[in-house]
PDB file of N, CA, C and O in Angstrom, chain B, residues numbered from 101:
ATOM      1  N   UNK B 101     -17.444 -15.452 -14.728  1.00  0.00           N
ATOM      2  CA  UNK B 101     -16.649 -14.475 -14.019  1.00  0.00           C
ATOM      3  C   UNK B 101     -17.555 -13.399 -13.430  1.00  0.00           C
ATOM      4  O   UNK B 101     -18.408 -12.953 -14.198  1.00  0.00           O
ATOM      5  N   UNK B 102     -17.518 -13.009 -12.445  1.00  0.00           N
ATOM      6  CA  UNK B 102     -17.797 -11.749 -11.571  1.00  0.00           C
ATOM      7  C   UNK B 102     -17.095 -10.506 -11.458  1.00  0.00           C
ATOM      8  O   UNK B 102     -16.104 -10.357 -10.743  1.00  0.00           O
ATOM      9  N   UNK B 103     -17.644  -9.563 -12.208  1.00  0.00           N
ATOM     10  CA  UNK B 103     -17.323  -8.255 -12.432  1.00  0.00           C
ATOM     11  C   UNK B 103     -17.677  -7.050 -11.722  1.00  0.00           C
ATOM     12  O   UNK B 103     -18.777  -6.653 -12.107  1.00  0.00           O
ATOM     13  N   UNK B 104     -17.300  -6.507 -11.063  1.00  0.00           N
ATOM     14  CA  UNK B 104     -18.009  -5.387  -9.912  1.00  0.00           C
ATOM     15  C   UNK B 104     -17.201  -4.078 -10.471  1.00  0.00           C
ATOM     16  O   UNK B 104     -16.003  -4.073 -10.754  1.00  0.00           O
ATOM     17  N   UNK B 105     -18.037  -3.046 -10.564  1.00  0.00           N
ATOM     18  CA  UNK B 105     -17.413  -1.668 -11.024  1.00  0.00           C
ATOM     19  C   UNK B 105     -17.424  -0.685  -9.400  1.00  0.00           C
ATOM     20  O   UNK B 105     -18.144  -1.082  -8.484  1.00  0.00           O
ATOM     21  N   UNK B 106     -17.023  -0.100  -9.322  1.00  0.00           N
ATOM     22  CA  UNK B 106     -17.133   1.048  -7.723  1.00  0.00           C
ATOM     23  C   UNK B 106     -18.371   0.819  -7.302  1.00  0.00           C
ATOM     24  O   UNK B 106     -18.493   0.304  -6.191  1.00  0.00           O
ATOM     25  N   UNK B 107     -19.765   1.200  -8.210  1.00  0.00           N
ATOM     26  CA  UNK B 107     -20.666   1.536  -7.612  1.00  0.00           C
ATOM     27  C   UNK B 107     -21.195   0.123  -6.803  1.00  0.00           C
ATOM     28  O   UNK B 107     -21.348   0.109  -5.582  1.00  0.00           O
ATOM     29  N   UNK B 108     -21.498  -1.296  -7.850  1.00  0.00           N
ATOM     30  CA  UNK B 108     -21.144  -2.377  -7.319  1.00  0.00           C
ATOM     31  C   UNK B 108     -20.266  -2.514  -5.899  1.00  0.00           C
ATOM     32  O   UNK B 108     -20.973  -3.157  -5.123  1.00  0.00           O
ATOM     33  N   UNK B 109     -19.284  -2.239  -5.404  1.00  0.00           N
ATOM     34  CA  UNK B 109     -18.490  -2.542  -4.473  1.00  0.00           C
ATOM     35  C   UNK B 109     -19.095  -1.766  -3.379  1.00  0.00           C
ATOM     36  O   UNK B 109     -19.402  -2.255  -2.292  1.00  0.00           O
ATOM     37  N   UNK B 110     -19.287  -0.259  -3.790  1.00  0.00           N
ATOM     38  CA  UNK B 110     -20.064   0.459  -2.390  1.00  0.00           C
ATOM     39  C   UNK B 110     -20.913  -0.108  -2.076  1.00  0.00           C
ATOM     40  O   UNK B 110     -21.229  -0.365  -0.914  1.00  0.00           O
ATOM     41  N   UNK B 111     -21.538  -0.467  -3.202  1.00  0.00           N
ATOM     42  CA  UNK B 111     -23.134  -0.846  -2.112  1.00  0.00           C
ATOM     43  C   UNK B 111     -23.370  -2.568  -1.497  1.00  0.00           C
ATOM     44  O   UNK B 111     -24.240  -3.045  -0.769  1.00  0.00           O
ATOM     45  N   UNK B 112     -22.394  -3.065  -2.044  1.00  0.00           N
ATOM     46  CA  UNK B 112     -21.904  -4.320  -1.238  1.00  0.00           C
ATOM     47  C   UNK B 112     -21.466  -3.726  -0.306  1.00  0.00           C
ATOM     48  O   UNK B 112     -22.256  -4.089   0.566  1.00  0.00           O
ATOM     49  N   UNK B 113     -20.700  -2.991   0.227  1.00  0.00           N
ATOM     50  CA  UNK B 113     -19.632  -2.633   1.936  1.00  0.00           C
ATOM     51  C   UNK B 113     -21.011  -2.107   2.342  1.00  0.00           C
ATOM     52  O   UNK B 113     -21.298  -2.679   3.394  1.00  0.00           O
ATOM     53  N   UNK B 114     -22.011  -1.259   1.975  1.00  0.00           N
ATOM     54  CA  UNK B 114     -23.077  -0.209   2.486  1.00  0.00           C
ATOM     55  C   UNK B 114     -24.184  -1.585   3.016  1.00  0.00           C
ATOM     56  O   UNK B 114     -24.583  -1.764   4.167  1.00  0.00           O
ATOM     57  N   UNK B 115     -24.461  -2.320   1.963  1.00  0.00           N
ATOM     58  CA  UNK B 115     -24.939  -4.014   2.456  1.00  0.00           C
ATOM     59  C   UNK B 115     -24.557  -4.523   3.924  1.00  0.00           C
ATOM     60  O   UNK B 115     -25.136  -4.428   5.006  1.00  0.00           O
ATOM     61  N   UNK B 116     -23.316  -5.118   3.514  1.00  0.00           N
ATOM     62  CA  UNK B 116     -22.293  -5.718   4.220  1.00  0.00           C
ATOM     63  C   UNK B 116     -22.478  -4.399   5.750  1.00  0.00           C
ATOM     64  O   UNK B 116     -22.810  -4.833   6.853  1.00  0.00           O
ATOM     65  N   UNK B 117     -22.286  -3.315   5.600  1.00  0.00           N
ATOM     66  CA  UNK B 117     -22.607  -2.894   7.128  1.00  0.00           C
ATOM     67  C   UNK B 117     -23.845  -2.652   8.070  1.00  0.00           C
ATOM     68  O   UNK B 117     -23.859  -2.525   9.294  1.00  0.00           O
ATOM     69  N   UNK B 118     -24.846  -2.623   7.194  1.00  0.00           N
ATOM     70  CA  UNK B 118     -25.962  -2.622   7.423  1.00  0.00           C
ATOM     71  C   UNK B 118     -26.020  -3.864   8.137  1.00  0.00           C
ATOM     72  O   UNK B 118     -25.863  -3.766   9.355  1.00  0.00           O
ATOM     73  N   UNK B 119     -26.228  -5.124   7.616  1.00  0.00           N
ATOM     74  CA  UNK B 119     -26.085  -6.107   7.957  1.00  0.00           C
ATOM     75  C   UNK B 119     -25.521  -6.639   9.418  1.00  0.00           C
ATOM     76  O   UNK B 119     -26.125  -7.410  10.163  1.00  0.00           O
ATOM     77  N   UNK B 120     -24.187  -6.032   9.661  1.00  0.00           N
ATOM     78  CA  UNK B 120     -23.353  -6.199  10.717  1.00  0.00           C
ATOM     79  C   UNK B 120     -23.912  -5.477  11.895  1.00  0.00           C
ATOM     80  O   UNK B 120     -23.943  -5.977  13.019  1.00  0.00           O
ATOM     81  N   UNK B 121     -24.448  -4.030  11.544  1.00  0.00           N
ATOM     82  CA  UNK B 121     -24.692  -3.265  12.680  1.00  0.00           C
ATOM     83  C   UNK B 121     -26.219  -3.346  13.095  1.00  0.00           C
ATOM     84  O   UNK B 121     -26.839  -2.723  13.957  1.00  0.00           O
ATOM     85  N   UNK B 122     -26.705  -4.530  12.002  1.00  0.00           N
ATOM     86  CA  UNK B 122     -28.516  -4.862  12.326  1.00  0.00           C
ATOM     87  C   UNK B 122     -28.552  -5.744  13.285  1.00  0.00           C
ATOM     88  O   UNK B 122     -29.385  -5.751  14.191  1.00  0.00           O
ATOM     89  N   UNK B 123     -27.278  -6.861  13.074  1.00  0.00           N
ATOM     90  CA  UNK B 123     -27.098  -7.867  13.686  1.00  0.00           C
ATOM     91  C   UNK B 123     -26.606  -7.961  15.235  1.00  0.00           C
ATOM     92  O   UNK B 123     -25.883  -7.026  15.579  1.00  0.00           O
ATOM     93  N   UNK B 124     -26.858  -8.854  16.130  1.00  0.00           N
ATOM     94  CA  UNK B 124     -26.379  -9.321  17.671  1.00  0.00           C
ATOM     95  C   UNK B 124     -24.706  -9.923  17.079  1.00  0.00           C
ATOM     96  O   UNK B 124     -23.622  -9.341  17.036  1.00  0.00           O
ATOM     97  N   UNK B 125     -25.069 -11.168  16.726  1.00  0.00           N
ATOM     98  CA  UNK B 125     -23.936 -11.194  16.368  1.00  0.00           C
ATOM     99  C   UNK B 125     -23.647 -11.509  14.949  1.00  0.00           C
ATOM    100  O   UNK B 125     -24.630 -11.500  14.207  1.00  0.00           O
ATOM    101  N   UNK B 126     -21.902 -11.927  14.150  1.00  0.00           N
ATOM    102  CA  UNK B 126     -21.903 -12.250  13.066  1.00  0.00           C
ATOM    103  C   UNK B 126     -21.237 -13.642  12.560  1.00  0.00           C
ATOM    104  O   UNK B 126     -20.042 -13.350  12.529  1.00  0.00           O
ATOM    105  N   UNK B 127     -21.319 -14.613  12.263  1.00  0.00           N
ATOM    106  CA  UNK B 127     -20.194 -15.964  12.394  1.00  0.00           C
ATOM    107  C   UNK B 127     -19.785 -16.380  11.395  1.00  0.00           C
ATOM    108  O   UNK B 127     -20.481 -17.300  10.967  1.00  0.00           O
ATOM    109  N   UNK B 128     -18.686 -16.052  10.601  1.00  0.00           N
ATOM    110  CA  UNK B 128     -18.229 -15.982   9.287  1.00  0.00           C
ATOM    111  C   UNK B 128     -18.087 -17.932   9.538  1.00  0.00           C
ATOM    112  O   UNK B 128     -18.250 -18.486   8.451  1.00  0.00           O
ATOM    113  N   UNK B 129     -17.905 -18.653  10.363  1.00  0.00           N
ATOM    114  CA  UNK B 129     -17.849 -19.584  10.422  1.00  0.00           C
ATOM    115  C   UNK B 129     -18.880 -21.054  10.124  1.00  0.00           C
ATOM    116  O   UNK B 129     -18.718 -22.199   9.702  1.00  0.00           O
ATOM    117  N   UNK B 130     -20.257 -19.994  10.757  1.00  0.00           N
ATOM    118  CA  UNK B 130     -21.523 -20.826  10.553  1.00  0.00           C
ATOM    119  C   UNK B 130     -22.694 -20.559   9.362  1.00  0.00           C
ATOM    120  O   UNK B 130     -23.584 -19.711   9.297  1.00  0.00           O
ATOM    121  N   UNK B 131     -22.360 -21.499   8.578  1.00  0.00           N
ATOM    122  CA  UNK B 131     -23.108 -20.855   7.304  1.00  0.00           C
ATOM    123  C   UNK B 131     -24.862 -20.113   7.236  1.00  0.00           C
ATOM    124  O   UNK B 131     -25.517 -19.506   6.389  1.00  0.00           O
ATOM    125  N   UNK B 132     -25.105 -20.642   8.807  1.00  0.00           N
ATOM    126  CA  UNK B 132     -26.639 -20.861   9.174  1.00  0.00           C
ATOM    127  C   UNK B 132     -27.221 -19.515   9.936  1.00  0.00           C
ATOM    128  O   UNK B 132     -28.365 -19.128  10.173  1.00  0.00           O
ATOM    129  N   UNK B 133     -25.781 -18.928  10.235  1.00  0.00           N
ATOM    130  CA  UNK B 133     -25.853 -17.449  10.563  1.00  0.00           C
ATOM    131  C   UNK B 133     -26.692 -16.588   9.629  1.00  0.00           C
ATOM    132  O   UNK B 133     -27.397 -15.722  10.148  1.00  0.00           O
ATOM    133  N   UNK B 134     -26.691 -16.718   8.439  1.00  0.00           N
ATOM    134  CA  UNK B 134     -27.157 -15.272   7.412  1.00  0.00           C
ATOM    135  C   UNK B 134     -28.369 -16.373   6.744  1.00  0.00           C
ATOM    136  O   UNK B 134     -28.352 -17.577   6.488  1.00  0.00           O
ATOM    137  N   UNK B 135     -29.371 -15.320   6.618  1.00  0.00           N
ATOM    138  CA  UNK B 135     -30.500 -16.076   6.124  1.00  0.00           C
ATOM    139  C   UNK B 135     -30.283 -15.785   4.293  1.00  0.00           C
ATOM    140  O   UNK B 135     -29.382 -15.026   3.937  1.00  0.00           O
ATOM    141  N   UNK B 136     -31.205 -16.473   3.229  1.00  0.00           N
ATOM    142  CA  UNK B 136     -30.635 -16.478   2.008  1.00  0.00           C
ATOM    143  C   UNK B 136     -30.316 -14.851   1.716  1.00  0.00           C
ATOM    144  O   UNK B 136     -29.220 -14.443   1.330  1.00  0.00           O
ATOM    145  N   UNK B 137     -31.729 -13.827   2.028  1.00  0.00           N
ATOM    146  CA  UNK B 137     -31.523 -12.469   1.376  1.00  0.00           C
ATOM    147  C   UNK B 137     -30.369 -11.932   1.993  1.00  0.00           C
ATOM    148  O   UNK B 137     -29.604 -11.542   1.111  1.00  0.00           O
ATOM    149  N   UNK B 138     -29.829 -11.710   3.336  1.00  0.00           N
ATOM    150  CA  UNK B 138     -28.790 -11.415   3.559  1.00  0.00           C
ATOM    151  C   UNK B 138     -27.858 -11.546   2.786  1.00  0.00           C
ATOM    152  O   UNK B 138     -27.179 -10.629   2.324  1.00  0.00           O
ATOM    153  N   UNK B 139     -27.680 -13.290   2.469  1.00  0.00           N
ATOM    154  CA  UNK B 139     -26.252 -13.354   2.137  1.00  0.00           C
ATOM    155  C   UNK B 139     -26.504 -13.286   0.420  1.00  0.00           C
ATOM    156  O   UNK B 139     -25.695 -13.777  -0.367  1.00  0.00           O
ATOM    157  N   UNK B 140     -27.354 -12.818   0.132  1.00  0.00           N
ATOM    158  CA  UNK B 140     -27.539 -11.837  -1.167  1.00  0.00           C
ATOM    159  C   UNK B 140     -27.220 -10.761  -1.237  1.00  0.00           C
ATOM    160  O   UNK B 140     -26.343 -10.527  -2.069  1.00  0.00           O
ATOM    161  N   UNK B 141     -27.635  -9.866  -0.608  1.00  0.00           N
ATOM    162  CA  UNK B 141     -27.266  -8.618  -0.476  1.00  0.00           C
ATOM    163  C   UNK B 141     -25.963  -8.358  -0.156  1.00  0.00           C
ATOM    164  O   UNK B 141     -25.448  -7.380  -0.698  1.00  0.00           O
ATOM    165  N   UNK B 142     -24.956  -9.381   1.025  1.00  0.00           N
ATOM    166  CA  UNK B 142     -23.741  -9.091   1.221  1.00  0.00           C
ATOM    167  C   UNK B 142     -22.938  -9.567  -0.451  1.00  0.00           C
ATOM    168  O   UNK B 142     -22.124  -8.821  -0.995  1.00  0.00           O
ATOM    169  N   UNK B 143     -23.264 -10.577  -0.899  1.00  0.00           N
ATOM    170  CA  UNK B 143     -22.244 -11.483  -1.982  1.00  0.00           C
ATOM    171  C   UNK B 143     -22.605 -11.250  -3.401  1.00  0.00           C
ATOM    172  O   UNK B 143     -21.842 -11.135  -4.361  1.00  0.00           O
ATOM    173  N   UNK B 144     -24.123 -11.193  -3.365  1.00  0.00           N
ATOM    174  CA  UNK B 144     -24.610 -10.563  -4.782  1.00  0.00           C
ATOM    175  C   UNK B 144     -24.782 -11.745  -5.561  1.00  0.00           C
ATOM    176  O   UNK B 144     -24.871 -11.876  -6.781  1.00  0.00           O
ATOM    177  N   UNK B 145     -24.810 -12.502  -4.727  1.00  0.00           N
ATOM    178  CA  UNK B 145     -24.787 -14.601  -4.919  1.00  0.00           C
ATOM    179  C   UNK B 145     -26.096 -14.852  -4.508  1.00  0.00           C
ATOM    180  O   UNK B 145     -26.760 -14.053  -3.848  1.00  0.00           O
ATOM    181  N   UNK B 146     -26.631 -16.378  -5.035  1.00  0.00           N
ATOM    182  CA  UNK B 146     -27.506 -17.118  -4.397  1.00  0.00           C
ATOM    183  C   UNK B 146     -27.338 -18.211  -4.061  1.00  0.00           C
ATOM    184  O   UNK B 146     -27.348 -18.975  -5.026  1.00  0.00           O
ATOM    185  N   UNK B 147     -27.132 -18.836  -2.833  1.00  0.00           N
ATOM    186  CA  UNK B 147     -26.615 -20.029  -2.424  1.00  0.00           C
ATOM    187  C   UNK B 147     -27.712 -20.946  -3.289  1.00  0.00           C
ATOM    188  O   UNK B 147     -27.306 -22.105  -3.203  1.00  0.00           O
ATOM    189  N   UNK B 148     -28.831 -20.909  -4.020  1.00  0.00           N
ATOM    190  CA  UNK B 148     -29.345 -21.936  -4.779  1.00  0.00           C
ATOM    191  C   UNK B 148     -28.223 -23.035  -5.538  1.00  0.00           C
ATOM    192  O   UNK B 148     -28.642 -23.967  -6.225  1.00  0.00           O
TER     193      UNK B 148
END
């Protein structure tokens, strides 16, 4: 299970916008869009 407290959640959205406003574009569709650390920093996951 995955547990996130506030501070957890801000700094995922603070991630998550960084991300968006670094980026040209974003494609929730194409997995090939976000390189691994990105989609670390947005999910707090490792696609390993």
């Amino acid at each position: 299970d995955l547990i996130l407290n506030g501070d957890d959640v801000k700094n995922l959205m603070i991630d998550f916008r960084l991300t968006i406003n670094s980026a040209k574009t974003f494609d929730f569709d194409n997995p090939s869009s976000l390189d691994d650390d990105t989609y670390k920093a947005i999910t707090g996951l490792s696609r390993g």
